[in-house]
Structures are given as structure tokens and as C-alpha cells.
Residue, then its C-alpha position, 0 to 999 in steps of 0.5 A: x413428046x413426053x419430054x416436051x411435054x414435062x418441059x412444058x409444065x415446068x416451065x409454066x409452074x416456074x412462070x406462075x410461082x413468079x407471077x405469085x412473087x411478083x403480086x406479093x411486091x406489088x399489092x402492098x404498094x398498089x394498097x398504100x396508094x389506094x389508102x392515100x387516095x380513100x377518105x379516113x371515114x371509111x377506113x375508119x369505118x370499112x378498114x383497107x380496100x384496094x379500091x377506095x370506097x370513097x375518093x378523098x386527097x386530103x391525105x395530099x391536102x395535108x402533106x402540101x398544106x405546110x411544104x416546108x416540113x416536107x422539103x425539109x424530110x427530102x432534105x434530111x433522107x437525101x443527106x443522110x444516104x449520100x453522105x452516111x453511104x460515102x463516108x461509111x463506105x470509105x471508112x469500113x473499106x479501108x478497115x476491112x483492107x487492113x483486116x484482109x492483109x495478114x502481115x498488119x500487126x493489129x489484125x487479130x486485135x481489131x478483128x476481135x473488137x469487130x467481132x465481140x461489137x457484132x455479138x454483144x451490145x449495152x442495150x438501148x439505155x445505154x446507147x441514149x445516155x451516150x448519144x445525148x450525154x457524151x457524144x452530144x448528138x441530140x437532135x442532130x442532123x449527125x445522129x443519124x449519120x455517125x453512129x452508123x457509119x461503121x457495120x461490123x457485118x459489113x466489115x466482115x463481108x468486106x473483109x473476104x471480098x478483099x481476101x478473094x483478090x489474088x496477090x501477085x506472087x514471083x519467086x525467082x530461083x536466085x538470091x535477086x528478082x530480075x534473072x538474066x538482068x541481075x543474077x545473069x549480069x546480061x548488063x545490056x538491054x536492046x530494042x529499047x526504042x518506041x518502049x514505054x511502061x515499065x521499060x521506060x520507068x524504069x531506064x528513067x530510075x536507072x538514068x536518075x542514078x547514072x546508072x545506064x551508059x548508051x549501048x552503042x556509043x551514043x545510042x538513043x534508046x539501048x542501054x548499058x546498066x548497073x546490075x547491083x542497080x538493077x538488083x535494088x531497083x526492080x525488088x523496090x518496084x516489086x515490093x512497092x507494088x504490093x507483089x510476094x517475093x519468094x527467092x531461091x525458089x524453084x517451080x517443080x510441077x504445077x496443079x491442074x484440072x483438066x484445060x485450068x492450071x490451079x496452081x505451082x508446086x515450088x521447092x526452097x527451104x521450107x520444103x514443097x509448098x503450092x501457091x494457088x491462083x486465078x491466073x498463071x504467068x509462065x516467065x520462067x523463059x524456058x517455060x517451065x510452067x507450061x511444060x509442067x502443065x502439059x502444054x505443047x511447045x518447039x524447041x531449036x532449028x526446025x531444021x537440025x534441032x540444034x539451040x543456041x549457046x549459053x553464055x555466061x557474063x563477067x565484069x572486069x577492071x584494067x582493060x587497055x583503053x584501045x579495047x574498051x568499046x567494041x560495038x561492031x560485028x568486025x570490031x569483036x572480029x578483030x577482038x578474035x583475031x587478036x587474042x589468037x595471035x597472042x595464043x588465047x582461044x576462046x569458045x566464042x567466035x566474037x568476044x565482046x567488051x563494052x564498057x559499064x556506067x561506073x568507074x573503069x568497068x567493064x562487061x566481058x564477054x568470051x564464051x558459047x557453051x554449044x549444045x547446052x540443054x536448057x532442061x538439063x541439070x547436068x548441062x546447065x552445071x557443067x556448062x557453067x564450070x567450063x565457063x568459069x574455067x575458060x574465064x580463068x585461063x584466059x584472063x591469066x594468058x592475057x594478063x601477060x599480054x603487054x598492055x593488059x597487066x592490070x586485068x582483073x576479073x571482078x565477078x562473074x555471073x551466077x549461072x549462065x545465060x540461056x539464049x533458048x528454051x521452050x516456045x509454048x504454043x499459042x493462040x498464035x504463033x510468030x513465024x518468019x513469014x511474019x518478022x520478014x514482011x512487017x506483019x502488024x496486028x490488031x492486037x499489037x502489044x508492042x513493036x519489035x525492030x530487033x533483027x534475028x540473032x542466031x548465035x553459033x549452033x556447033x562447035x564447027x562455026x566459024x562465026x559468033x552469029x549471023x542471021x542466016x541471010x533472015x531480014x527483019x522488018x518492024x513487026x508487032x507482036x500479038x497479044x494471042x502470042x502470050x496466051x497458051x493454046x493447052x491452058x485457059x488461064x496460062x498466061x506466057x511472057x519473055x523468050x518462051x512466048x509463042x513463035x517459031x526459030x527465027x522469030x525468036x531468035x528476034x524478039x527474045x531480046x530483053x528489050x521486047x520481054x518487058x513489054x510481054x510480061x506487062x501485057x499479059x499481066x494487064x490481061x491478067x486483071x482483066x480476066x480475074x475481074x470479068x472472070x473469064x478465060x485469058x483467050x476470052x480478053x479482049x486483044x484490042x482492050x491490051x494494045x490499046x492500054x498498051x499504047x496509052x502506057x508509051x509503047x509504040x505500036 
């Protein structure tokens, strides 16, 4: 009772210190009507009252007696608020952008003039002679307009709303944006049909350059590239978008408090350095981000544990033209078949060779490096070593092949591509119930018609992939699939996105990664501006961006 009633009390104390503000705002307003509406005698004579002694309108009498000067004074106010605020506005907005951005070279110089006007003035003598002398503004409509168009305080305050917004920042732990695309050579991009946005923006720059060649043989939509092309086109779109680029950087922890993630700790040669932010995107693919955050995740065959293989790429030149497109399971079978008959074994069951939009090159691909653990150093290290070696013997036993003389090895990718990692927990997790039945949600981000893909998990298989007997119908991938379930502004995109073994085994696919890292990035903004939980953003508000951005939903 004691408590209820202390609360009571307070709560009437608050009620009445509002009610004395509120009188405060009004009488002087209630007071200038009530001496518009009083004779001037009595004002004269008995000062102000807030009810008038005696009623008068001559005030009003006066006022409507020459209506001219009174339209003129409402022509005078409404010009000088709307243009004045228009122009003052645009003018001091984009003065305070340049100040906010620390790369523009005249920063410090124009933040000092901004500065030393706000504190210092030449007085109003001054300020006369160089309206009427040398701006000429004297009974100008202007001269209530330009002088004040720029506020320093303004600019300063604009300034800092400017600096609070967060940059977008990648760092990529290879001398290239773009991963598995550039450093990784995959040179292949798969369900590419019903994508729009970004991956259609940028097929349509590639194609431009002929720099892409249907994947198969008169494919629609599934693409072969250039990867120097890639290499140069994806930083272009970054650096034109304003995002920080940071390459041979690599995420070593994260900074957090309690469910929020404040930030990544990076390494590079600068040393350690942490870079804040209102949201965190984890495409690292493996998840890093998320691991360093305490997120739960799964990882392999829910069955065995066991993961996919790592692959690493190569481009050559002098292949025999009865080898030079190989685009069916049997075909790459066959390939098999052919290099053990001449006494060359390869890791990989289905070697592969396709070729490039440019010239006589092409993409080669021979090897699985089984049971490679995407969290191991040591794995990853000596995976690419065998992989490089298998490389070399293999293309100096086939060089003696008849017809094969002129092979050449032109690069190899600069690590190996890892097919599996981390699958973070979301929001929502992509089962194989759901990739099976087609399942469709409210919240679709994009639709997915790839089918499960599972390379050789041992040594002991006897095939290069298969599906494990996993039909796919076209299913849509749900925006709560890229929210972490651990973290409130942990946003997940690409391969390690939220769902079981065989849905990933489907979507992880670059073509559908495209459009997980453009969702998540829109939520991104969306969260940063309504200053809410990535889980808080409305699913429906992302897909339906995301279908007016082309994706097929």
C-alpha cells in the first residue's frame, strides 16, 4: 500500500508541474489575443488584462483597412521559410557531408573557417556596409534569405549526424575482393535463373565485356567467367558504392556484450585492430564471425559428420578439342575412365573441363581433397599442397599423352575452395523436408531450383557426387535463415547461413549467395535506421524489396 501510494504521489506531482508548463505556453498566447480584442484607451489607461475591459476591433479594422500590406508580409514570411529552409538546407548538408568524410583533403582547412565564423564576427557596423555596399542587397527580398543560408552550428550538428552513419566496411584475407570468385578461380556461377539485383548487375557488366560464356553449352542464365574480370569488376562496384576495402585481413575475434556483437578484431600488417559497427554481417562462409561470437552452429552429415571435399581450381591452355566441353555427369565419367587408362589417377572421381570466355582457355578441375577441416590451418595448408602437387604430376603424365603435347598449366587458385563449413543457427533453419516439398515463405529472399550436390565424402567413393537419392523441388529461402538466433545484430549470408546438411548442400551454391548477402545487407539498413534488432525487421518489407530488385520469388 505504501508503494501504491508513494506512486500515486508522484505520479500527480508529475501531472501538475505539466499543467504549470502548459500555462506557461498559453497565457501569453491567450493574453495577445485578448490585447488584439481590448480598446487602446484601456490599455492605456489599465495596462494588459487577460480579459479585456472594454471589447474594441480596431486592431482588426486597422490590419484589414490596407490588405495589400498584409499579403504582402504573408507573401514575404512564406518565401523566405520555404526557399531560405530549401536552400539552406541543401547548401549546409552537403557541406557537412564533405566535413564528415575524413579522406576530403580540405577538411581541416574549411572546419576551421566554420569554426572561427561561429566564434568570432566584425560586429554589425561592419555586417551593414557589406550588405548594402558590396552585396547590394538593400531592400531586397534576398537580404533575408542569402545571408543566412549557411549556420556554422548547423553545419557542425550536421556534421556529426553524418559521422554516426556507419560505413560499410569488407576485408578479405586475399589480395582481391570477391573469394571463391577471384582468389578461388571457381570461374562458374549456378542458378543464376529468376536472380536479379546484384547478380544480375553484374552478369550484365561481365556480358558487356564478353566476359562470360553459357555454362552449359547454351545455358540461359549459368555462366562461365573471367575471374581477372571478376577481379576488377566486383572492387569497382564496391569502391563506387562507398564501401572500406581492407584486403589481406583476417577476422581473429569479435567484440561483444552480452546477445550484441560491437565489433571484429582483425589482423594484417598494421597488426590488431577492431573495427565497430551497429550490424554485423558474417560472409566469411565458414562462419567465423559467428563462431567467434559464441553462436551455435552444425557442421558435416548429420549422420557420419563427415564434410565435403575442398577443390582447388586451375586454368590451362593446349586442351585436345574432343576434351574441351564436358557438361554431363557421364561425360566427366568418361573423362575418369580415360585419364586411368593412360595410367593418371586423380583424387577426383569426375574431373572436369569446360572452357573460358577468352581465347583457348580453360577451367580444369581434378581433385577432392577429403576430409579437410575448414577450421584447421594445418588442413587447409597441407590440402592445398597436395593439390598443387597432384596438379603437377598429373599434367606432366599427360603431356605424354598423344594429342595433349601442348597442355599447359596457366595458374592455379590461390587456396582451395571449401565446399563446407559452419551452418549458423537461425531464426530459421532449411531442412530437407522443406528443399523436398518446395516449401515457399512470406519472407522469401529468393528462390532456389539447384539440387543437392554432395561430393565424395571418403576416400572409399567410388563416384565425384550424387545426391543421396535427395530430390529438389524449387524452394524459396527465408529471410530468418539469415538472422543468428545467439546475436541481435548478427546478420549471415552465403554458404554458412542457417539450415541442415542437404539443404546446404543445395543453396551453397554462389548463385544463391548473391542474393543472401543483398537481403541481409537491405535489412541491415533498415535495422540501423528504425534502430532495431535485425530479428525486429520486417521479412515481408526484404522479400518484397527483393522481388521489386528482380528476384524471382
Amino acid at each position: 500500500m505504501v508503494g501504491k501510494r508513494s506512486s500515486n504521489a508522484s505520479q500527480i506531482a508529475i501531472n501538475i508541474f505539466f499543467i504549470i508548463v502548459s500555462i506557461c505556453f498559453v497565457y501569453p498566447i491567450l493574453l495577445l489575443i485578448s490585447i488584439s480584442l481590448s480598446d487602446m484607451g484601456s490599455i492605456v489607461t489599465n495596462g494588459y488584462r487577460l480579459i479585456p475591459e472594454r471589447f474594441s476591433l480596431q486592431a482588426y479594422r486597422y490590419v484589414f483597412a490596407a490588405p495589400d500590406r498584409l499579403i504582402t508580409g504573408y507573401k514575404v514570411t512564406i518565401l523566405t521559410t520555404v526557399l531560405g529552409t530549401s536552400i539552406s538546407l541543401l547548401i549546409t548538408s552537403l557541406l557537412a557531408y564533405a566535413l564528415s568524410k575524413r579522406d576530403y583533403v580540405f577538411r581541416s582547412k574549411l572546419s576551421f573557417f566554420v569554426l572561427f565564423t561561429m566564434l568570432f564576427n566584425g560586429g554589425m557596423v561592419p555586417w551593414y556596409m557589406l550588405i548594402t555596399n558590396y552585396l547590394h542587397l538593400k531592400n531586397k527580398i534576398w537580404v533575408l534569405i542569402l545571408p543566412y543560408l549557411v549556420n556554422a552550428w548547423n553545419v557542425i550538428m550536421l556534421r556529426t549526424f553524418f559521422q554516426q552513419i556507419p560505413q560499410e566496411m569488407t576485408e578479405a584475407v586475399n589480395g582481391c575482393v570477391g573469394g571463391v570468385w577471384t582468389a578461388g578461380l571457381l570461374s562458374c556461377i549456378l542458378d543464376v535463373e529468376g536472380k536479379g539485383g546484384l547478380m544480375a548487375e553484374i552478369k550484365n557488366k561481365l556480358d558487356k565485356e564478353n566476359a562470360t560464356t553459357p555454362r552449359p553449352r547454351g545455358h540461359k542464365y549459368n555462366f562461365l567467367y573471367d575471374a581477372e574480370k571478376m577481379k576488377a569488376l566486383v572492387e569497382r562496384m564496391c569502391l563506387d558504392a562507398g564501401v572500406d576495402i581492407l584486403l589481406y585481413s583476417r577476422v581473429v575475434d569479435v567484440i561483444c556484450e552480452q546477445k550484441i556483437v560491437k565489433g571484429v578484431i582483425v589482423e594484417n600488417v598494421d597488426g590488431r585492430k577492431a573495427y565497430l559497427g551497429e550490424i554485423i554481417i558474417d560472409c566469411t562462409g565458414n562462419g567465423d564471425v559467428a563462431a567467434f561470437a559464441g553462436c551455435s552452429f552444425d557442421i558435416g552429415h548429420p549422420e557420419t559428420g563427415q564434410m565435403q571435399p575442398a577443390s582447388l581450381q586451375s586454368i590451362v591452355v593446349g586442351v585436345p578439342k574432343e576434351f574441351r566441353f564436358m557438361e554431363t555427369y557421364e561425360e566427366k565419367r568418361n573423362f575418369y575412365t580415360y585419364l586411368r587408362e593412360h595410367g593418371i589417377e586423380t583424387t577426383g572421381k569426375t574431373p572436369t573441363i569446360a572452357q573460358m570466355p577468352y581465347g583457348e582457355t580453360y577451367i580444369f578441375t581434378i581433385n577432392h581433397e577429403i576430409g579437410v577441416r575448414f577450421d584447421s590451418a594445418s588442413d587447409i595448408s597441407m590440402a592445398s599442397i597436395r593439390a598443387r602437387q597432384e596438379l603437377d604430376s598429373v599434367f606432366t603424365a599427360l603431356k605424354k599423352v598423344k594429342g595433349w603435347e601442348n597442355l599447359q598449366l596457366v595458374k592455379s587458385a590461390a587456396h582451395v575452395g571449401i565446399r563446407e563449413g559452419r551452418r549458423i543457427n537461425g531464426l530459421y533453419k532449411l531442412t530437407i523436408q522443406d528443399i523436398t516439398n518446395g516449401r515457399k515463405f512470406d519472407d522469401a529472399i529468393c528462390l532456389v531450383r539447384f539440387a543437392v550436390d554432395i561430393h565424395a565424402l571418403d576416400k572409399k567413393a567410388t563416384h565425384g557426387y550424387g545426391n543421396e537419392g535427395v530430390l529438389v523441388k524449387p524452394y524459396n529461402i527465408p529471410y530468418r535463415s539469415l538472422v543468428a538466433i545467439d546475436k541481435e545484430n548478427l546478420g549471415l549470408a552465403g554458404r554458412c547461413i542457417s539450415g541442415d546438411f542437404y539443404a546446404h548442400a543445395s543453396y551453397r551454391v554462389t548463385g544463391d549467395s548473391v542474393p543472401t548477402e543483398e537481403a541481409i545487407g537491405y535489412a541491415a539498413t533498415i535495422a540501423i535506421k528504425n534502430k532495431c534488432k535485425l530479428s525486429e525487421v520486417d521479412g515481408l518489407l526484404v522479400s518484397q524489396e527483393m522481388k521489386l530488385r528482380g528476384y524471382e520469388i
